[in-house]
C-alpha positions as CSV (number, residue, x, y, z in Angstrom):
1,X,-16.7,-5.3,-29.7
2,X,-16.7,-7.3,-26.6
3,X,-18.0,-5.9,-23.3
4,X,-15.6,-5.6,-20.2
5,X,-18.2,-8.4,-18.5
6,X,-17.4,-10.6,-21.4
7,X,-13.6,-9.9,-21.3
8,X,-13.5,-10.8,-17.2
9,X,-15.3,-14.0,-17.7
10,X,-13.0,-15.5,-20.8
11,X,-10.1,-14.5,-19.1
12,X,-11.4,-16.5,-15.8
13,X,-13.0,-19.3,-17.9
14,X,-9.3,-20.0,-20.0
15,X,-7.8,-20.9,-16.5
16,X,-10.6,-22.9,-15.8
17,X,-12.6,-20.6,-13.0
18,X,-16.1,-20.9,-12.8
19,X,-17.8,-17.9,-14.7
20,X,-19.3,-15.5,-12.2
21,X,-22.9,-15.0,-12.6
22,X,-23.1,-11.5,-12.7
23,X,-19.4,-9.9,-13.7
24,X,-21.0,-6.7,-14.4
25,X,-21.4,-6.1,-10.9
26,X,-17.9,-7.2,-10.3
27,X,-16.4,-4.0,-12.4
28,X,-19.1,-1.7,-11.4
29,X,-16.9,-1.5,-7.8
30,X,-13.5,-0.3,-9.3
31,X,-13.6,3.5,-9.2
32,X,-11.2,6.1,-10.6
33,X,-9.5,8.3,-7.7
34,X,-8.0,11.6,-8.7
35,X,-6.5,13.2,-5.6
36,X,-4.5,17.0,-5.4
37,X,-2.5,17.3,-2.2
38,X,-1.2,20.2,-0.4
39,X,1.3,22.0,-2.2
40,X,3.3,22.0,1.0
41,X,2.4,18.7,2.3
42,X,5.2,16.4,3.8
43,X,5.2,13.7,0.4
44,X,5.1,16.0,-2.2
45,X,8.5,15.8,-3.2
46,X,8.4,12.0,-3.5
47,X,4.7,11.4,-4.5
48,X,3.8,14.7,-6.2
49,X,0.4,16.8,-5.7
50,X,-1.3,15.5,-8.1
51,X,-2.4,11.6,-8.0
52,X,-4.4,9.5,-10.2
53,X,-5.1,5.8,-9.4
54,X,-7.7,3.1,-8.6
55,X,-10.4,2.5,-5.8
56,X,-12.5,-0.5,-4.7
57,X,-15.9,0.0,-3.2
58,X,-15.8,-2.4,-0.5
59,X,-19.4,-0.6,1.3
60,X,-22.0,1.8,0.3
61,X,-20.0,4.9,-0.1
62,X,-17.0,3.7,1.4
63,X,-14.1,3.2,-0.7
64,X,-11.0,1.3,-0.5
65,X,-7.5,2.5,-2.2
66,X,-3.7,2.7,-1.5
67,X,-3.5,5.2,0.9
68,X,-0.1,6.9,-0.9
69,X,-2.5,8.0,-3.3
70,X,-4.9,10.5,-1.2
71,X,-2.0,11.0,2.3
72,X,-2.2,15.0,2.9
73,X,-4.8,15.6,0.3
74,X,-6.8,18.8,0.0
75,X,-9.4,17.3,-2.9
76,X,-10.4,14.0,-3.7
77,X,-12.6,12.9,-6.3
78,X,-14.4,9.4,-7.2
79,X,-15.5,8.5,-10.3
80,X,-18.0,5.5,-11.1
81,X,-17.8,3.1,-14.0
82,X,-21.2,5.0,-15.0
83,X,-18.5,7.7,-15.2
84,X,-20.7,9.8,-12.8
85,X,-17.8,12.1,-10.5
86,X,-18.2,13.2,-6.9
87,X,-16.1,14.2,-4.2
88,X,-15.0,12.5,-1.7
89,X,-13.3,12.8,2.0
90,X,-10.3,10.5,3.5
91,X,-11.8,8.7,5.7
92,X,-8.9,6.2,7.3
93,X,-5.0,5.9,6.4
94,X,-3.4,2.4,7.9
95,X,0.6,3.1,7.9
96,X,0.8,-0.1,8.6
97,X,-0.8,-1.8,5.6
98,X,-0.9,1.1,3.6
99,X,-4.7,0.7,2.9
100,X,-6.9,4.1,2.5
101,X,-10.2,4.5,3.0
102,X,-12.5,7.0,1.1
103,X,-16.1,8.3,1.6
104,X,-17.9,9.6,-1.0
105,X,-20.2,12.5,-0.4
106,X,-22.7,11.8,-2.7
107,X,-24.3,8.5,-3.9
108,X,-22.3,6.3,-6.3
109,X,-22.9,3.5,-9.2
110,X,-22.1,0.6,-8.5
111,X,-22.3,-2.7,-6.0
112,X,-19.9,-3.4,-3.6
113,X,-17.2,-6.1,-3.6
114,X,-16.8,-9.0,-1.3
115,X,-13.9,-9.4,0.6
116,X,-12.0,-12.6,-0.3
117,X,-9.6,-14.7,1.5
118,X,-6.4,-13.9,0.5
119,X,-4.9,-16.1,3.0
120,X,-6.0,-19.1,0.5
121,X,-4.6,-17.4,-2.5
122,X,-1.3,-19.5,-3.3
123,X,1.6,-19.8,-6.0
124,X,0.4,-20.3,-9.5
125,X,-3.5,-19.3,-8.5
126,X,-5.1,-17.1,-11.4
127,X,-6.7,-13.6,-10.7
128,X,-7.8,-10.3,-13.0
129,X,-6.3,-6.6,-12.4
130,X,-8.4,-4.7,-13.1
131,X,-7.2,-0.7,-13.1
132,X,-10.3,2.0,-13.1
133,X,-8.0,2.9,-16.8
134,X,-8.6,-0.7,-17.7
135,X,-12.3,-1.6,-17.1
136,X,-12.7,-2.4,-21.2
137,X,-10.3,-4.9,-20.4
138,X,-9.3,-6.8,-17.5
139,X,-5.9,-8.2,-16.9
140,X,-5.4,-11.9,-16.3
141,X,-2.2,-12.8,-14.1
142,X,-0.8,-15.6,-12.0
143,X,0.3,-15.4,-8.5
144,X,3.9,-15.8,-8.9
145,X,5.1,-15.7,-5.2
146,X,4.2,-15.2,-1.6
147,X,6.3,-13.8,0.9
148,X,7.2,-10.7,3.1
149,X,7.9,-7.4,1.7
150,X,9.9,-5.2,3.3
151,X,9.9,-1.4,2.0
152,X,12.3,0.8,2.3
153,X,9.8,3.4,3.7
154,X,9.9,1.6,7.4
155,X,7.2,-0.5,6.0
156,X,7.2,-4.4,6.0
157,X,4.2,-7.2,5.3
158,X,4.1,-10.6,6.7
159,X,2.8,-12.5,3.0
160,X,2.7,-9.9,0.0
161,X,1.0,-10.9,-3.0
162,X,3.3,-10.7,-6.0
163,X,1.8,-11.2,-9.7
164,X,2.8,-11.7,-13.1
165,X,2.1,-10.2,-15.9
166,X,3.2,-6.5,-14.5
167,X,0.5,-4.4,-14.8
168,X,1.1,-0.6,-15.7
169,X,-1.7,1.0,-13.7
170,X,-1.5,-0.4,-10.4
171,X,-2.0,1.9,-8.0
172,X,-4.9,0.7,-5.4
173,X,-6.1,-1.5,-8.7
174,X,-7.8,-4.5,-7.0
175,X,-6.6,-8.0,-7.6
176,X,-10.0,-10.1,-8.2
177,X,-10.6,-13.9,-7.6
178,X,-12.6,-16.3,-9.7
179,X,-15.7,-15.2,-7.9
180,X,-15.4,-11.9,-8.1
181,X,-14.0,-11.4,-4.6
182,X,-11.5,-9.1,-3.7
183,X,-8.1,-10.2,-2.7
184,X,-5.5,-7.5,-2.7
185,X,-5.1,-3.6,-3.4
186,X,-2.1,-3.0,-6.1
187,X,1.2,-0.8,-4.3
188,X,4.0,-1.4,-6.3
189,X,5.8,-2.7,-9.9
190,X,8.8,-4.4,-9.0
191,X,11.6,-6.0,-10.7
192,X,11.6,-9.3,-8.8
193,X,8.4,-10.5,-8.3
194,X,9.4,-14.5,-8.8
195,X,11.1,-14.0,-5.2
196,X,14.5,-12.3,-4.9
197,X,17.4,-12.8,-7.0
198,X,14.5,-13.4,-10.1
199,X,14.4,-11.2,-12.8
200,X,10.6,-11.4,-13.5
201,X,8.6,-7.9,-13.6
202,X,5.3,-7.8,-11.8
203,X,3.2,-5.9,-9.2
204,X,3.3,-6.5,-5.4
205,X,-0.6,-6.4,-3.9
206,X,-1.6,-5.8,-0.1
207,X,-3.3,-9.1,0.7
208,X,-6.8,-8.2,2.4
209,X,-7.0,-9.8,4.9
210,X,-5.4,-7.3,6.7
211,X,-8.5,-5.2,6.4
212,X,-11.2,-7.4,8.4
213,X,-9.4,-6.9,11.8
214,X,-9.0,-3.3,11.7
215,X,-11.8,-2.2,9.0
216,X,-14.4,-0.9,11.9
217,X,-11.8,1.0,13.7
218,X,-10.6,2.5,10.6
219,X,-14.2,3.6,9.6
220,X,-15.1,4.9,13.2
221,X,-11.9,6.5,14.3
222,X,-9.7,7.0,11.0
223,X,-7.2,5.1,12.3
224,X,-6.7,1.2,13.7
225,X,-7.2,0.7,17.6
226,X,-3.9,0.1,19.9
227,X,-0.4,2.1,20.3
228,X,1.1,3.2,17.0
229,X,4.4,2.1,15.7
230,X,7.4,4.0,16.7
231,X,8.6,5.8,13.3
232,X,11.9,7.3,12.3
233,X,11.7,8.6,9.4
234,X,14.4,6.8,7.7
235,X,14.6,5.3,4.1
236,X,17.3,2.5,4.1
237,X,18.3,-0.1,1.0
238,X,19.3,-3.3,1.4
239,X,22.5,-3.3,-0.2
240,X,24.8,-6.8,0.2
241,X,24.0,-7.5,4.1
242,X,24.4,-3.6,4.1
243,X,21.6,-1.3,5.1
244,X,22.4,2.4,3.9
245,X,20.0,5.1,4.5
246,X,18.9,6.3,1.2
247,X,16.6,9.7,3.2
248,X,15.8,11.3,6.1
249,X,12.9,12.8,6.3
250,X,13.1,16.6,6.5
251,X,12.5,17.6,10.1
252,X,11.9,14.1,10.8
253,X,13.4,11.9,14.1
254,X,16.2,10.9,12.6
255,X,17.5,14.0,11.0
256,X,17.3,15.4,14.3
257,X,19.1,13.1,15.5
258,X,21.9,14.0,13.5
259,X,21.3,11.1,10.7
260,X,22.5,11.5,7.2
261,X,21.7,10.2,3.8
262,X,24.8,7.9,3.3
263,X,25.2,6.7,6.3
264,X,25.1,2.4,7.3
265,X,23.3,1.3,10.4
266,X,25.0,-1.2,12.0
267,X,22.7,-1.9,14.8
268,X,19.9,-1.4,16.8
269,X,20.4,-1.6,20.9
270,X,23.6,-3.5,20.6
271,X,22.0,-5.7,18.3
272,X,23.5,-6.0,14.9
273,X,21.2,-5.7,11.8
274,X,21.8,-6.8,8.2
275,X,18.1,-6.8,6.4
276,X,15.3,-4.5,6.8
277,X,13.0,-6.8,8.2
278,X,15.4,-7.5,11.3
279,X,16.2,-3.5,11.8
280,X,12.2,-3.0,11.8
281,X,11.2,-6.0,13.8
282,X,13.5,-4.3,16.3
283,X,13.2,-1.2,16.2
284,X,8.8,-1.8,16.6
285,X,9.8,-3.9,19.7
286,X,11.0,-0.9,21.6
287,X,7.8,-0.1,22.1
288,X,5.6,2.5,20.8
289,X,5.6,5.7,19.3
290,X,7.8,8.0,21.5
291,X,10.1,5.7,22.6
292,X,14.3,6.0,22.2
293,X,15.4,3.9,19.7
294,X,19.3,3.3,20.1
295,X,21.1,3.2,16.6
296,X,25.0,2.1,16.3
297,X,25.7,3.4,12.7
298,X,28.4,4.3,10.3
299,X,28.9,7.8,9.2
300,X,31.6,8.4,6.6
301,X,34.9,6.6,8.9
302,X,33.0,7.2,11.9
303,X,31.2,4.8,14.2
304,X,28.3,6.8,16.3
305,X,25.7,5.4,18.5
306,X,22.7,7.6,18.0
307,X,19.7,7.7,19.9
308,X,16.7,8.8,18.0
309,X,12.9,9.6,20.0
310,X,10.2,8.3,17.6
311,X,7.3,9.7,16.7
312,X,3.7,8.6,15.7
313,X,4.2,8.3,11.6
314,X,0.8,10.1,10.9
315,X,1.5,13.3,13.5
316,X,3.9,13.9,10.8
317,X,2.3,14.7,7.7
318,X,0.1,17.3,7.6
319,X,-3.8,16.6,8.2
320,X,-5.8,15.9,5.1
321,X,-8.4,19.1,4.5
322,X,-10.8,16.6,3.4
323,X,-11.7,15.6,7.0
């Protein structure tokens, strides 16, 4: 039977990347994370309170993971390729990039991974998944596209990373260059990872690069520096050059504003909006969090103008008892 090391370095060698000297240490970072949130926490009806996925160690003791996995958690829990468990606290949750970062509380197996550049990382450029449920055997896929992502979540990147094969278990699975570095954290399976209009399954990666500038901020404060992002809580699809809100979130801004699942917004301060990326990119240039956001929408035959106060995203779910 062939070891996981084994597996990693065929798979690199048959598109031609260098073998890494020491691919051991490679999957000795990729830890298991088992998280059980708050059984009245803010994303339990969407994300459930119990969440299994994949973590990166990125520095002694401090790993990295998609933060939708461990948001409002009460327990978290790390487990090492060695299959040694320990428990661990949030340590950072970027709603931004949608990166979390866990300490463990007790030493851990395994070496950490260097970051990558995943600026460099272009169409048609090989790479290994490689989930904590997979470490027998890595995944080899292909960069199929890069481009922005927008989320329906108020949520938007500049250059996702989109990859096929799809892989089943990608939840914070790190995507992993030739030489072992790491180059993105695994969010999503979509339907159109070719670019839109394509009907090619894959997975969409946080490139990250959006780590370095904000890593030591995260690690000392829990949080990046500067003025958070004004948030509505509003889930809108992009539907046809139509933007129809999908969710409010309970209690959130823009249920008190009077906003309602079904509704179309129009515009935002007279400004007409047709994508998701143009309602954010205004919206965020109103300022930061706290700041009146005027909406023109449509609400059954009705045409209201709303205004809706934002909030700071994270003063809205409920602190993580981990801390």
């Amino acid at each position: 039977m062939r070891s996981p090391a084994l597996v990693l370095s065929l798979c690199l060698a048959a598109f031609g990347a260098q073998a890494q000297d020491k691919p051991d240490e490679t999957l000795s970072a990729v830890m298991a994370v088992q998280a059980k949130i708050q059984a009245d926490a803010r994303s339990a009806a969407t994300l459930g309170t119990q969440r299994r996925g994949t973590g990166v160690l990125i520095r002694p003791g401090l790993v990295l993971t998609i933060g939708y996995l461990v948001i409002e958690a009460e327990e978290v829990q790390l487990t090492d390729a060695g299959g040694r468990t320990v428990p661990a606290t949030l340590a950072a949750y970027d709603h931004a990039s949608g990166f979390g970062l866990l300490k463990a509380l007790a030493p851990l197996g395994g070496k950490p991974i260097a970051l990558g550049d995943s600026a460099a990382l272009a169409t048609r450029a090989p790479a290994m998944v490689v989930p904590a449920s997979g470490r027998d055997g890595p995944t080899l896929v292909y960069v199929v596209s890069r481009r922005a992502f927008s989320g329906s979540w108020e949520y938007l990147l500049e250059s996702a990373i989109f990859t096929y094969p799809p892989v089943a278990d990608w939840s914070g699975a790190p995507l992993i260059g030739p030489k072992g570095e790491l180059l993105g954290v695994g969010s999503l399976i979509v339907g159109d990872a070719g670019g839109e209009g394509t009907q090619q399954p894959g997975n969409m990666f946080v490139p990250v690069d959006l780590l370095a500038p904000i890593l030591d901020s995260l690690v000392k404060n829990g949080r990046r520096g500067g003025a958070p992002r004004p948030w509505l809580g509003l889930n809108t699809d992009e539907v046809r050059g139509r933007l129809f809100v999908s969710r409010v979130s309970p209690e959130g801004p823009a249920e008190r504003a009077g906003l309602k699942a079904g509704d179309i917004v129009l515009a935002v301060g007279g400004e007409e909006v047709t994508t998701l990326e143009q309602l954010y990119r205004k919206v965020w240039s109103r300022g930061g969090a706290g700041a009146e956001v005027p909406l023109r929408v449509l609400q059954g035959a009705q045409l209201k103008d709303v205004r809706v106060r934002s909030i700071d995203r994270s003063g809205y779910f409920k602190p993580s008892r981990t801390y």
